[in-house]
Steps between C-alpha positions, in 0.01 A plus 500: 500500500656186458341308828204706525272323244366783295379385173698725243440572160633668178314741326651606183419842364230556730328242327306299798329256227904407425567449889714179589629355789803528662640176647789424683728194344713289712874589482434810204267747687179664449360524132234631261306121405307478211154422695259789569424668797211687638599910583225615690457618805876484597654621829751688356669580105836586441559656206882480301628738338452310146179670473598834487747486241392626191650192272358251697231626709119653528375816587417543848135513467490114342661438889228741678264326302580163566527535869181645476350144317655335750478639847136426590426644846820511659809747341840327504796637565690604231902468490706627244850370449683694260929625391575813391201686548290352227160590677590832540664548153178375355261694725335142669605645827276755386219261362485212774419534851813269625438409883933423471723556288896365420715647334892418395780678331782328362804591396782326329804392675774572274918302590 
């Protein structure tokens, strides 16, 4: 991602009005800027794990909804990226059509 050039942005809570830019900062690494980006008609969305949790998150059809708003003619790819099987403890593996989809376990190393 880094040297390809993609314009990225942060959507919070599947919110695309809320979306911001994502920037990379010399010496610190890519960040969430406070200066607003424009969400439609991306190539591709990933979507973290953040969203499905039931503390933090939405319910899956705010997500279908706002891919919907956004997509215009083309349908991006949609990547989930998720640990310990929050999308399919929550059922959005049930709910969103994910084109891929990552998911880790970890486990605590106990010495």
């Amino acid at each position: 991602m880094r040297d390809r050039g993609f314009d990225m942005l942060y959507v919070p809570r599947a919110d695309a009005k809320a979306a911001r830019k994502i920037k990379e900062i010399e010496n610190i690494g890519y960040s969430v800027v406070d200066e607003k980006g424009n969400p439609e008609n991306p190539d591709a969305v990933v979507v973290l794990d953040g969203l499905a949790m039931p503390k933090f998150g939405c319910p899956p059809e705010d997500f279908t909804r706002m891919i919907e708003a956004i997509s215009g003619d083309k349908k991006p790819k949609v990547i989930g990226v998720c640990f310990m099987n929050i999308f399919e403890r929550t059922g959005w593996d049930k709910k969103i059509n994910f084109d891929t989809l990552t998911d880790t376990t970890l486990e605590t190393v106990v010495k």
